[in-house]
N, CA, C and O atoms as a DFTB+ gen file, in Angstrom:
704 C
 N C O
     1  1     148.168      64.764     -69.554
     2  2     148.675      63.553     -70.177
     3  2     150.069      63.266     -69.617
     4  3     150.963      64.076     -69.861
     5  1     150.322      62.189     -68.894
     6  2     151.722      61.654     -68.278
     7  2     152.593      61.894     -69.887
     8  3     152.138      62.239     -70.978
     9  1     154.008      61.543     -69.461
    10  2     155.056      61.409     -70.649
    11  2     155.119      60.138     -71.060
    12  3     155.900      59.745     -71.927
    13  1     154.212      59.356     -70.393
    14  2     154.802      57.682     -70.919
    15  2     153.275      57.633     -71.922
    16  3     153.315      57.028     -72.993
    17  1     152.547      58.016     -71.666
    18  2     150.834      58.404     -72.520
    19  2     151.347      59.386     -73.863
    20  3     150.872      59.278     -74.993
    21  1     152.364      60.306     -73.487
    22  2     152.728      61.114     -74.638
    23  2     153.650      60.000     -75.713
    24  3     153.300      59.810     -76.878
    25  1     154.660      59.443     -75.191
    26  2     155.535      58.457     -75.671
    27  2     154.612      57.702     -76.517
    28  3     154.527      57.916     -77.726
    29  1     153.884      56.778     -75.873
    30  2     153.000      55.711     -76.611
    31  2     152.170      56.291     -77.248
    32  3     151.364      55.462     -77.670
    33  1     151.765      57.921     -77.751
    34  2     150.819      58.107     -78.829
    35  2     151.989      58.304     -80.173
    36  3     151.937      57.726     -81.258
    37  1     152.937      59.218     -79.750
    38  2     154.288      59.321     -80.466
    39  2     154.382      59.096     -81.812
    40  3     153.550      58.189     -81.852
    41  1     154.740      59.210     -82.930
    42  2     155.147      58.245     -83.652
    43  2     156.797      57.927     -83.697
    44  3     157.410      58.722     -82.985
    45  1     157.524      57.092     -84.270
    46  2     158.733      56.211     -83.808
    47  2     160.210      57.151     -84.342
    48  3     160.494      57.406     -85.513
    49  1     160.721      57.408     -83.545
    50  2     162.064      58.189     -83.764
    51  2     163.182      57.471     -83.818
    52  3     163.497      56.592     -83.016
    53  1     163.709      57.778     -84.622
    54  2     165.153      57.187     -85.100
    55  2     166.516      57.016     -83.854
    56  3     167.412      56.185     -83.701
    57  1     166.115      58.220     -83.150
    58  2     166.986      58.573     -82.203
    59  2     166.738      57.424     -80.629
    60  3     167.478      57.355     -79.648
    61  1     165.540      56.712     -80.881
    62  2     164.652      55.893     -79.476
    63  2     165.546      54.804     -79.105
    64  3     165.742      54.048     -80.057
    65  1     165.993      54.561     -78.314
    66  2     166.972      53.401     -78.102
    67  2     165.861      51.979     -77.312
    68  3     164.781      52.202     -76.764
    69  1     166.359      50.900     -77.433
    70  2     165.853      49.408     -77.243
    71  2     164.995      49.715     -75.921
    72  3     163.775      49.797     -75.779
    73  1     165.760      49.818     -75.252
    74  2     165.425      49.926     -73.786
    75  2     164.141      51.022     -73.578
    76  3     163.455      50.986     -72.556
    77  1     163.971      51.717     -74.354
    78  2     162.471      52.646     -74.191
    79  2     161.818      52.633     -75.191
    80  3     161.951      53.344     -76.188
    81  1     161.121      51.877     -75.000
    82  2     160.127      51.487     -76.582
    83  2     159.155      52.386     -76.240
    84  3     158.798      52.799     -75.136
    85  1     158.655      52.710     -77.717
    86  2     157.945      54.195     -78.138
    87  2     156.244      53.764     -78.300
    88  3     155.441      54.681     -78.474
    89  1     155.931      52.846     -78.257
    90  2     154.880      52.140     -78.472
    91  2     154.750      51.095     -78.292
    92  3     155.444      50.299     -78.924
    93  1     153.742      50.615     -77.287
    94  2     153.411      49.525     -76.158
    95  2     152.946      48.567     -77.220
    96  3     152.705      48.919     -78.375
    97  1     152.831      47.322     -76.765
    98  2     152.210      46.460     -77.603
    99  2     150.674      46.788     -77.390
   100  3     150.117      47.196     -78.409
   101  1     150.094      46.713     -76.558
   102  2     148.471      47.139     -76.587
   103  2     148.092      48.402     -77.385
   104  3     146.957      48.846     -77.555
   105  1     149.525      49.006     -77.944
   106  2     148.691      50.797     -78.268
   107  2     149.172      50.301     -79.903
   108  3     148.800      51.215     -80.639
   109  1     149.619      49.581     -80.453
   110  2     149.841      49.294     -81.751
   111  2     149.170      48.337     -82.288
   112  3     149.547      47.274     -81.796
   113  1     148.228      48.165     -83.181
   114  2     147.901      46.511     -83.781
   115  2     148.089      46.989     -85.526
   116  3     147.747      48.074     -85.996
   117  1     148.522      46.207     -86.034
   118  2     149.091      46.421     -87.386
   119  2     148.314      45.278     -87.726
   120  3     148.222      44.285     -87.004
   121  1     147.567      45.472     -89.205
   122  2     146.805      45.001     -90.282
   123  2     148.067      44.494     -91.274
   124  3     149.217      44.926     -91.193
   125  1     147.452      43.177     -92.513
   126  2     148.187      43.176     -93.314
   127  2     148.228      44.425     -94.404
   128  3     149.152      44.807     -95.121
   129  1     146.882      44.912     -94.255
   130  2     146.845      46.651     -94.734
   131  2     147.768      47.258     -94.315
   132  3     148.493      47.623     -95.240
   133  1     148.155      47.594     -93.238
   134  2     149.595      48.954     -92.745
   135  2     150.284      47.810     -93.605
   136  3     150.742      48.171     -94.690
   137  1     150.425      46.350     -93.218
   138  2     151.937      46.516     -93.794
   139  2     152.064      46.829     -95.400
   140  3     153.103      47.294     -95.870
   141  1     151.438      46.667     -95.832
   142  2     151.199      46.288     -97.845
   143  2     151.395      48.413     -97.779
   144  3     152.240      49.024     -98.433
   145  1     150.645      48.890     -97.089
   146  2     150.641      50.260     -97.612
   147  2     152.279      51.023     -96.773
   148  3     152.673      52.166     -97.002
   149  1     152.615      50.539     -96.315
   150  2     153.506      50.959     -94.977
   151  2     154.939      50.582     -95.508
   152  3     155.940      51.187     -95.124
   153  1     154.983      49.433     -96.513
   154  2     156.317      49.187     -96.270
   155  2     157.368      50.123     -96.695
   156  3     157.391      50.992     -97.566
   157  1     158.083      49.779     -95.987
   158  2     160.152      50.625     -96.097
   159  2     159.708      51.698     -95.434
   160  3     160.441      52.653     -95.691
   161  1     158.652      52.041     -94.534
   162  2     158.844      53.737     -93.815
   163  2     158.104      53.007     -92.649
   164  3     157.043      52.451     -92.930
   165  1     158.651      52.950     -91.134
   166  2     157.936      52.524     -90.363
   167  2     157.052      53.471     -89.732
   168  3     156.142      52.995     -89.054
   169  1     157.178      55.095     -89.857
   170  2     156.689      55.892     -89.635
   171  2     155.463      55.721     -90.566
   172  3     154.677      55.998     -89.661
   173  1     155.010      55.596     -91.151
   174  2     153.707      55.294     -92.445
   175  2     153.039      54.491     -91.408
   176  3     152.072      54.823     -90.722
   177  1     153.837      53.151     -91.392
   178  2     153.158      52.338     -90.809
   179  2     152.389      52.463     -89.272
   180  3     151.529      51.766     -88.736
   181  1     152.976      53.447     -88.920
   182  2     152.536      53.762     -87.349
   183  2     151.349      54.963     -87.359
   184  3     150.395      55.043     -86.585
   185  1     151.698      55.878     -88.476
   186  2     150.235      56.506     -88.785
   187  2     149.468      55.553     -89.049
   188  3     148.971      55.063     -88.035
   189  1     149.024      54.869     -90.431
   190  2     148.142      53.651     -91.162
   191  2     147.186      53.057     -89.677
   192  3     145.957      53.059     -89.621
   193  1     148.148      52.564     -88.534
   194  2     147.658      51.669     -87.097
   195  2     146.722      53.028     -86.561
   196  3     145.518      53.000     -86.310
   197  1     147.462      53.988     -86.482
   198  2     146.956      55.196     -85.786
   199  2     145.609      56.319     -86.322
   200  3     144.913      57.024     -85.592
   201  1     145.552      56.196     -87.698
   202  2     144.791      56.606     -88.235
   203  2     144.006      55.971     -89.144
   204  3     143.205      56.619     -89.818
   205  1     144.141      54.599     -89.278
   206  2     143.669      54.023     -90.379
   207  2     144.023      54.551     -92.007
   208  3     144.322      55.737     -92.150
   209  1     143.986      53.757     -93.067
   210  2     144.143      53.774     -94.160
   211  2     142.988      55.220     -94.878
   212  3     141.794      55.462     -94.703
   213  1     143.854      55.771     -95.536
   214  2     143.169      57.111     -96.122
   215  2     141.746      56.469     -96.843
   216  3     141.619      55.255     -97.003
   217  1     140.602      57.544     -97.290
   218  2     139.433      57.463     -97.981
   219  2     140.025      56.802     -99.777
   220  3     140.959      57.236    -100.451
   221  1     138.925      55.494    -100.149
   222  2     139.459      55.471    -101.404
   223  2     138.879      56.611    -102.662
   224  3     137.968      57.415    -102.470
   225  1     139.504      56.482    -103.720
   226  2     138.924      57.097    -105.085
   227  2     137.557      55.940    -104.950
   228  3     137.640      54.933    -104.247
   229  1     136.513      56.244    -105.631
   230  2     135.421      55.733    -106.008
   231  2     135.645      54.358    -106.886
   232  3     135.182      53.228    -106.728
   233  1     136.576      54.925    -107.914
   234  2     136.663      53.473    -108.494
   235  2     137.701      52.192    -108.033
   236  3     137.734      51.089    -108.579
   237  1     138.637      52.694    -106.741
   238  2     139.315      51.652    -106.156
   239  2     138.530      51.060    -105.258
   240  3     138.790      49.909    -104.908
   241  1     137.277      51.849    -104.658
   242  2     136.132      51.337    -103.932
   243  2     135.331      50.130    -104.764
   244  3     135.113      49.044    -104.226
   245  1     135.044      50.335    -105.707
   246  2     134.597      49.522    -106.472
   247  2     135.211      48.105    -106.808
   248  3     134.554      47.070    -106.921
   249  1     136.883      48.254    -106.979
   250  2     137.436      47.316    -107.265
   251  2     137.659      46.202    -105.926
   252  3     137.734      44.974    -105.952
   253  1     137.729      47.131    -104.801
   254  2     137.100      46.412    -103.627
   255  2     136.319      45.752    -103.019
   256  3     136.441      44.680    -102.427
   257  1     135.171      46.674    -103.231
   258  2     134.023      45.583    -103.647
   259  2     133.334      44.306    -104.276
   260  3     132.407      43.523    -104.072
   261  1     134.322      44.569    -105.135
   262  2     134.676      43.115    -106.091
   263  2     135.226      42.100    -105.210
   264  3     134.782      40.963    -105.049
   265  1     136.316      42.668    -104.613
   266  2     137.168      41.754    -104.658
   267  2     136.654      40.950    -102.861
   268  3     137.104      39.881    -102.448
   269  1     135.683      41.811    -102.135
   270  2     135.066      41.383    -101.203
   271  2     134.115      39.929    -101.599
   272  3     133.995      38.808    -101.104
   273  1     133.573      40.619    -102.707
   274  2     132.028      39.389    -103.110
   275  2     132.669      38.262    -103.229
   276  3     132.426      37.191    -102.675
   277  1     133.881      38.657    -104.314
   278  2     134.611      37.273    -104.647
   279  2     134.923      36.547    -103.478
   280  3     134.749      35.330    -103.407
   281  1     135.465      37.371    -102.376
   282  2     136.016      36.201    -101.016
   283  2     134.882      35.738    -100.264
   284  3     135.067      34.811     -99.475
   285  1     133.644      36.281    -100.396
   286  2     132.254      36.127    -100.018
   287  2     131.771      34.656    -100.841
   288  3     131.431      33.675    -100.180
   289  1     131.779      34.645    -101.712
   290  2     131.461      33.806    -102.999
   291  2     132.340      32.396    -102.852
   292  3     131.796      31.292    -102.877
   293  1     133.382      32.536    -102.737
   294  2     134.403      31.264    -102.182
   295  2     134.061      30.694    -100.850
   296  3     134.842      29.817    -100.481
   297  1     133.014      30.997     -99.982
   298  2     133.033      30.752     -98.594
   299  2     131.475      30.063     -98.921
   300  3     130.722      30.878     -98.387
   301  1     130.783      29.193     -99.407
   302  2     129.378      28.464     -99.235
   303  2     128.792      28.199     -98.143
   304  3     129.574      27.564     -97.435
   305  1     127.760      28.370     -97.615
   306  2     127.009      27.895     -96.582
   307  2     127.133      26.256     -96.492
   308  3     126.663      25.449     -97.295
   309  1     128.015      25.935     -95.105
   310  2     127.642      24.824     -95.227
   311  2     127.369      24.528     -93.462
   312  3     127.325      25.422     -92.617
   313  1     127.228      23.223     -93.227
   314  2     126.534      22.855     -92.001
   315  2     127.835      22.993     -91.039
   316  3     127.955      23.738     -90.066
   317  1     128.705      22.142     -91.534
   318  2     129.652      22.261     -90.658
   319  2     130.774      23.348     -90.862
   320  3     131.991      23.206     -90.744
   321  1     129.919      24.674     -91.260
   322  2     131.061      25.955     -91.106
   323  2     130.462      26.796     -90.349
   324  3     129.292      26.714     -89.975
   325  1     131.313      27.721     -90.066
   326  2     130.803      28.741     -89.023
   327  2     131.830      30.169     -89.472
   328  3     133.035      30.388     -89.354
   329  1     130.613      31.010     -90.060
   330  2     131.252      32.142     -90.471
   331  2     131.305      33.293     -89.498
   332  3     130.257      33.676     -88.979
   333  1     132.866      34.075     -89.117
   334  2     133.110      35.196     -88.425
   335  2     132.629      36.412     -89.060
   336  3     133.262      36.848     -90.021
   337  1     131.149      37.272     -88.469
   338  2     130.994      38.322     -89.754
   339  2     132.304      39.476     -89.522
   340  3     132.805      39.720     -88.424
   341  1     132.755      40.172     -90.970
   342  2     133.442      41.367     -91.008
   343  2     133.064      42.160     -90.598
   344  3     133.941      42.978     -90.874
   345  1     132.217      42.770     -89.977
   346  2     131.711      44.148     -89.426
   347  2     131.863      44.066     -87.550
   348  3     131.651      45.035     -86.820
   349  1     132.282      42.647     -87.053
   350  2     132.598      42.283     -85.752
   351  2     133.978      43.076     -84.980
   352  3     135.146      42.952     -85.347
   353  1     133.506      43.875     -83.871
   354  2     134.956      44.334     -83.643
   355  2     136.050      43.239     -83.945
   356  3     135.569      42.123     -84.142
   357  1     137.524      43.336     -84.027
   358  2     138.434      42.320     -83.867
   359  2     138.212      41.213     -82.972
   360  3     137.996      40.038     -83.271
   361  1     138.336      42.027     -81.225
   362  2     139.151      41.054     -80.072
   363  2     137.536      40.415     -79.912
   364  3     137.351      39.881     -78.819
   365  1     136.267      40.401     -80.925
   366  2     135.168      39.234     -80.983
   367  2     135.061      38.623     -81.722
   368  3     134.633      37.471     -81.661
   369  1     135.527      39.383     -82.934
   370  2     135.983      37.977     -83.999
   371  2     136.934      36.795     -83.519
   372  3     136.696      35.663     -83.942
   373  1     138.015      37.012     -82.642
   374  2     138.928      36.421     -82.434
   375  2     138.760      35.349     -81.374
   376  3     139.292      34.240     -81.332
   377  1     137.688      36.056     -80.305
   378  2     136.602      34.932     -79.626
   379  2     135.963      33.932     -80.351
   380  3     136.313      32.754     -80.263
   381  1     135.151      34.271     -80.984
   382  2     134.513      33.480     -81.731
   383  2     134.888      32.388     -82.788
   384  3     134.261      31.453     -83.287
   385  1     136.431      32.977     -82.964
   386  2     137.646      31.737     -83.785
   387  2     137.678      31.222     -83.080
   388  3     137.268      30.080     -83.290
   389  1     138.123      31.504     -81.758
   390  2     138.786      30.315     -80.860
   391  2     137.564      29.538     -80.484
   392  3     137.753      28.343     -80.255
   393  1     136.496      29.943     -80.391
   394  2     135.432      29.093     -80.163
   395  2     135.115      28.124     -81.298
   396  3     134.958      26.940     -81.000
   397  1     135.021      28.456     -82.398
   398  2     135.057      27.874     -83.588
   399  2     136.202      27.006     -83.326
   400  3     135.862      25.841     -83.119
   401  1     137.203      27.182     -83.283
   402  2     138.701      26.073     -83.551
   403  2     138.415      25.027     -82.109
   404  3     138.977      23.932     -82.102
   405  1     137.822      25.293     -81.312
   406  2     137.716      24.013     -80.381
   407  2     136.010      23.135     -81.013
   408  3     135.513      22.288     -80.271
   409  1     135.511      23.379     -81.985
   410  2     134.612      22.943     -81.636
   411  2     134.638      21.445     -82.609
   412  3     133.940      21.454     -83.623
   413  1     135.307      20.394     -82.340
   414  2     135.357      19.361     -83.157
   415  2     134.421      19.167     -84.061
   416  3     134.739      18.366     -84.940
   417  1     132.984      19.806     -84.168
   418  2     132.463      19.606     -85.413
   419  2     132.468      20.868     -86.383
   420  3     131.511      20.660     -87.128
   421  1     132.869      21.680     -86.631
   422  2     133.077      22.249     -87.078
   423  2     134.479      22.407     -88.642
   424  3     135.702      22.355     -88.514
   425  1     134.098      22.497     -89.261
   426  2     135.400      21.980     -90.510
   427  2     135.720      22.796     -91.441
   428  3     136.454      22.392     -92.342
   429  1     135.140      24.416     -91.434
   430  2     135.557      25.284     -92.135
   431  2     135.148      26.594     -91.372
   432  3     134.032      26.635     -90.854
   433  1     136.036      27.708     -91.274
   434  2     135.829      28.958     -90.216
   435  2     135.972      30.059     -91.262
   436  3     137.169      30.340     -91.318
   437  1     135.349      30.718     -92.015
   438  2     134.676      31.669     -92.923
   439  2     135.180      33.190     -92.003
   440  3     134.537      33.464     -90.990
   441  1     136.390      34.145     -92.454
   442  2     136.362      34.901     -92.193
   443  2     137.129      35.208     -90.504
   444  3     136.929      36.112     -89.693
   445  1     138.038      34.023     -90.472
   446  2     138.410      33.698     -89.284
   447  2     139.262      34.719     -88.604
   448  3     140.059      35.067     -89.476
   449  1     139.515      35.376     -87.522
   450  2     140.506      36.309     -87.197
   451  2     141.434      35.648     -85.754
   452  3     141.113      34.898     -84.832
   453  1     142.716      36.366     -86.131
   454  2     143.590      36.039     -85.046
   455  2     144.775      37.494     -84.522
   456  3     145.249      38.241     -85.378
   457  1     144.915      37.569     -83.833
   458  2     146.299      38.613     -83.152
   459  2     147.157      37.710     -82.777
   460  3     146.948      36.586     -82.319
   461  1     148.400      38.402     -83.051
   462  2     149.647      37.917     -82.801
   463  2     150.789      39.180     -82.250
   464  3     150.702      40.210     -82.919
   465  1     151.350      39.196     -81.642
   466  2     152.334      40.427     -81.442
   467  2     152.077      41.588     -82.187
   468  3     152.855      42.152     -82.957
   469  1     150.634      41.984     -81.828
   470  2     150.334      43.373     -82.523
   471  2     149.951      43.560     -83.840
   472  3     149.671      44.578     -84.474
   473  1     150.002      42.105     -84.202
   474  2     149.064      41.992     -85.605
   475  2     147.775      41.197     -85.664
   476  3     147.635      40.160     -85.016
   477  1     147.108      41.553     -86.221
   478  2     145.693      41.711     -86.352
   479  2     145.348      41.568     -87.934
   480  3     145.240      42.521     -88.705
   481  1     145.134      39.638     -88.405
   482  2     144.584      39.548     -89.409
   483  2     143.391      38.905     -89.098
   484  3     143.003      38.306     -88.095
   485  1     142.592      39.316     -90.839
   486  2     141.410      38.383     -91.001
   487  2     141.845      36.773     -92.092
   488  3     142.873      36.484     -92.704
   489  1     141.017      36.312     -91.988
   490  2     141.822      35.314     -92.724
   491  2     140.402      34.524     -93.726
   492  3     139.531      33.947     -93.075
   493  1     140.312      34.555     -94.885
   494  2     138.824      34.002     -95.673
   495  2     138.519      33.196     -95.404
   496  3     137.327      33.188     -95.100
   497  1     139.385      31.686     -95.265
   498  2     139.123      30.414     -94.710
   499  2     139.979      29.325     -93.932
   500  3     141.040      28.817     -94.295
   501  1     139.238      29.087     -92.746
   502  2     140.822      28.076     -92.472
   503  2     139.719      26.485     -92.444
   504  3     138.631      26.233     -91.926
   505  1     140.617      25.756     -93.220
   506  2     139.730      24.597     -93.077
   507  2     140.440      23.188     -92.068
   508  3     141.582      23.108     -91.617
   509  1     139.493      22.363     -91.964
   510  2     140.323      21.598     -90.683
   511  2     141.099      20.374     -91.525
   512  3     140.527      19.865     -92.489
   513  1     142.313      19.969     -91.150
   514  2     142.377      18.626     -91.951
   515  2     142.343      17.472     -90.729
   516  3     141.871      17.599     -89.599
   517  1     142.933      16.420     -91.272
   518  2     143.004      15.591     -90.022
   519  2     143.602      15.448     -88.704
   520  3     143.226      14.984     -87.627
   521  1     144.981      16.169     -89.283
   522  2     145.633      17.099     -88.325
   523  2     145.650      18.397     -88.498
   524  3     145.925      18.769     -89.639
   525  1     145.341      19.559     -87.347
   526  2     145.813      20.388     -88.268
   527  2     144.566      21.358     -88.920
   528  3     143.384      21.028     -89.022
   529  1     145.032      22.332     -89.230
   530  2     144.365      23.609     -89.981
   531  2     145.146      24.202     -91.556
   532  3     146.228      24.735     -91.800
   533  1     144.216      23.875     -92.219
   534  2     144.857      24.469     -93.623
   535  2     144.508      25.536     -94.333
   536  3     143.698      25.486     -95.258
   537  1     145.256      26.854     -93.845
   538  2     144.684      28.184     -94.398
   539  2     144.598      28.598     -95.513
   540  3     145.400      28.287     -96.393
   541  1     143.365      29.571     -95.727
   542  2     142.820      29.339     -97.876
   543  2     142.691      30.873     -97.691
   544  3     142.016      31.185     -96.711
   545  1     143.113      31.732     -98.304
   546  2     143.235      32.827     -98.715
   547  2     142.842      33.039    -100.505
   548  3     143.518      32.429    -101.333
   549  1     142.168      33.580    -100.763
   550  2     141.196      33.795    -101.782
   551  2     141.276      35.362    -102.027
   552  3     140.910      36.221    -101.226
   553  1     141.858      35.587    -103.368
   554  2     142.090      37.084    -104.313
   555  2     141.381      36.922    -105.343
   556  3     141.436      35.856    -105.956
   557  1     140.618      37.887    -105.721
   558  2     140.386      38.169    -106.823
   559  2     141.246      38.729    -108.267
   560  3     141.267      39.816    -108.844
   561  1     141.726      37.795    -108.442
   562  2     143.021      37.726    -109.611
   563  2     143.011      36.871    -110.566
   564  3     142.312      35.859    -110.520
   565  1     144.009      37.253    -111.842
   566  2     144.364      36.206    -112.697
   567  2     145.247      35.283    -112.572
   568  3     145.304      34.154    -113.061
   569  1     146.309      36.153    -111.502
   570  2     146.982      34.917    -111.713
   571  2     147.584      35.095    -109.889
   572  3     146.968      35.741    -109.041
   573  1     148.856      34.370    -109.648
   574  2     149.288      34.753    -108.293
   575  2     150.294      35.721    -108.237
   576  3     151.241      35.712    -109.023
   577  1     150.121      36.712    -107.190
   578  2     151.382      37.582    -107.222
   579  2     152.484      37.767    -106.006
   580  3     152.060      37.685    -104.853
   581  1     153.357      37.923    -106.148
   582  2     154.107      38.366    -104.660
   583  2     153.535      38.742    -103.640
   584  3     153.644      38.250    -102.517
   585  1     152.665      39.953    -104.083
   586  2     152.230      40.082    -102.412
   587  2     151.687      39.160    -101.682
   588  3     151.788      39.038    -100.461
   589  1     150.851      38.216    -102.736
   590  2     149.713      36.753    -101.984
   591  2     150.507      36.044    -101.905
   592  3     150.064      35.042    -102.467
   593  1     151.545      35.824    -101.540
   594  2     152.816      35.291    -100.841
   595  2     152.802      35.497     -99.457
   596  3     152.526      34.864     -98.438
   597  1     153.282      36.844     -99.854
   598  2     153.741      37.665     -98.836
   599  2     152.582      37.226     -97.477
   600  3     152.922      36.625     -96.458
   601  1     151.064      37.743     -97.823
   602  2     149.799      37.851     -97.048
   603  2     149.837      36.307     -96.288
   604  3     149.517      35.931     -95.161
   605  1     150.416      35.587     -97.542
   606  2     150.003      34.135     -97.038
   607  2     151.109      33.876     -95.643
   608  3     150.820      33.361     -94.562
   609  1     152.071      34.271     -95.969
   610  2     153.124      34.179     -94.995
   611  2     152.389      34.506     -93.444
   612  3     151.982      33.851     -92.485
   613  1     152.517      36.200     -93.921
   614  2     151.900      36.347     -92.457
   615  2     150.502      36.384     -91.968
   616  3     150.166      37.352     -91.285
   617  1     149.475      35.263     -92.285
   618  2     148.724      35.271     -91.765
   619  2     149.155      33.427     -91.392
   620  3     148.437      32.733     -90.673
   621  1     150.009      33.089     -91.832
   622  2     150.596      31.761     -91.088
   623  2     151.277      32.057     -89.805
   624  3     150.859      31.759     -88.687
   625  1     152.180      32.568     -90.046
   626  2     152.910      33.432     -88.817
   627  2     151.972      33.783     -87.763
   628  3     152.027      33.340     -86.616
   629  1     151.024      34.682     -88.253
   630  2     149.746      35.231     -87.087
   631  2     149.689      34.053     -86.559
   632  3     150.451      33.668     -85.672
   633  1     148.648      33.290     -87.138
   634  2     147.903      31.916     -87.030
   635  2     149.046      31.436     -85.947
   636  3     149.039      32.034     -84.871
   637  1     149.954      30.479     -86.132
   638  2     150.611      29.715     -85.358
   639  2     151.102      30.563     -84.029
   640  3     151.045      29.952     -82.962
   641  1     151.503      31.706     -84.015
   642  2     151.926      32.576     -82.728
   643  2     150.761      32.956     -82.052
   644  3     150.903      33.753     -81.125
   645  1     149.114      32.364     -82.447
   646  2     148.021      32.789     -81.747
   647  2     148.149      30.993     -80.840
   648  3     147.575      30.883     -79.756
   649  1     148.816      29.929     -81.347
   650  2     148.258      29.377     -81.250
   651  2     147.192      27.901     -81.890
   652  3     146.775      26.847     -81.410
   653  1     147.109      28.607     -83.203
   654  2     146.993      27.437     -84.428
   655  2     147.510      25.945     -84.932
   656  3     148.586      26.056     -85.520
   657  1     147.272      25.263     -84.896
   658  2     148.211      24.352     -85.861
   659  2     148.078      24.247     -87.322
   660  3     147.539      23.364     -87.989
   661  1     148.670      25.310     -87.682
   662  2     148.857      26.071     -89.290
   663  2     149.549      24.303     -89.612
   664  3     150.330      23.728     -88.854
   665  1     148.972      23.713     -90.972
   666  2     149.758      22.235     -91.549
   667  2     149.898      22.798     -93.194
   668  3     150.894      22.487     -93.847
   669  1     148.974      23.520     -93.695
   670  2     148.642      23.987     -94.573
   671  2     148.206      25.086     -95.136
   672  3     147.073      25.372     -94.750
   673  1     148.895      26.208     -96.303
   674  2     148.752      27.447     -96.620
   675  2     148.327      27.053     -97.826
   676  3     148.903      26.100     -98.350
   677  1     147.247      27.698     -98.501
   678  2     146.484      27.771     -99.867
   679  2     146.394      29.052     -99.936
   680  3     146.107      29.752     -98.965
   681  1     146.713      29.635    -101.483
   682  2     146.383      30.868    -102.285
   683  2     145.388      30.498    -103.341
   684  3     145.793      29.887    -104.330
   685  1     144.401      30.743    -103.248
   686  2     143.766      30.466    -104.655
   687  2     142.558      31.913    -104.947
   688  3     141.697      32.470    -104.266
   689  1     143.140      32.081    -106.422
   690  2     142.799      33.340    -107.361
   691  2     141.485      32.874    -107.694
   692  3     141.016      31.747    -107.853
   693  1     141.090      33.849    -107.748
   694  2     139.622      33.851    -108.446
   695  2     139.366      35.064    -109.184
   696  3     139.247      36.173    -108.663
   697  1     139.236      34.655    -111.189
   698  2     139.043      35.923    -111.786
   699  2     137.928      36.460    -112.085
   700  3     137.388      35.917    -113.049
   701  1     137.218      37.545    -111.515
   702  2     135.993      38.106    -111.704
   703  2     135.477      38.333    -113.041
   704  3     134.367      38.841    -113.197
């Protein structure tokens, strides 16, 4: 293994100065998962990319599950949508957006994905307006919270640094 292969598996040292970055952009892609589980320790966050998110308890699996159907359930079959399935590696989901986002008939993208500087979201719905793309993010909740702020933020951020014309961000809760 070269030292620049050792470097980029690494995780991030305090001591690393600007000029020798410890991790390439191709060897990092960060989820809004690392960040929600990751924040204030960037070391977390560089395991989370590197190892993925630990096994859940059974009943946070469950509450997951929920909260999947629900974003499943908000997305209807319709003629002019075109759903990205979740089980698609990323960099083909992300094909298949961009194929979706050129296709003028098309008016709602179910499950849409984009990369941006090493981030890597999914996104429940982006719908088209007249100008413009208006992103719909869908929780299974009572009410709205900070973090669905937060999510909404950066999957706008993603969106437009892929490329998007983000006009519009929607949060809307849905209580199971």
């Amino acid at each position: 293994m070269t030292s620049d292969e050792q470097r980029r598996d690494a995780p991030p040292r305090d001591d690393d100065s600007i000029d020798t970055p410890v991790v390439s952009s191709d060897a990092l892609h960060i989820t809004p998962t690392h960040v929600a589980l990751g924040s204030g320790c960037a070391f977390r966050v560089w395991d989370l990319s590197h190892n993925g998110p630990p096994p859940l308890p059974a009943a946070r699996a469950a509450i997951v599950a929920t909260a999947r159907e629900v974003k499943r359930s908000a997305c209807p079959p319709r003629r002019d949508a075109r759903r990205v399935e979740s089980d698609l590696p990323h960099a083909q989901a992300v094909a298949l957006t961009h194929v979706a986002l050129a296709d003028p008939t098309v008016h709602f993208i179910y499950g849409a994905a984009a990369s941006h500087r090493g981030v890597d979201v999914r996104i429940t719905q982006l719908r088209r307006l007249n100008v413009g793309w208006c992103v719909v993010e869908v929780h299974a909740s009572s009410r709205l919270k900070r973090a669905h702020v937060g999510r909404i933020a950066l999957l706008r951020w993603v969106l437009s640094g892929a490329g998007v014309d983000v006009q519009r961000a929607e949060v809307h809760t849905l209580n199971p």
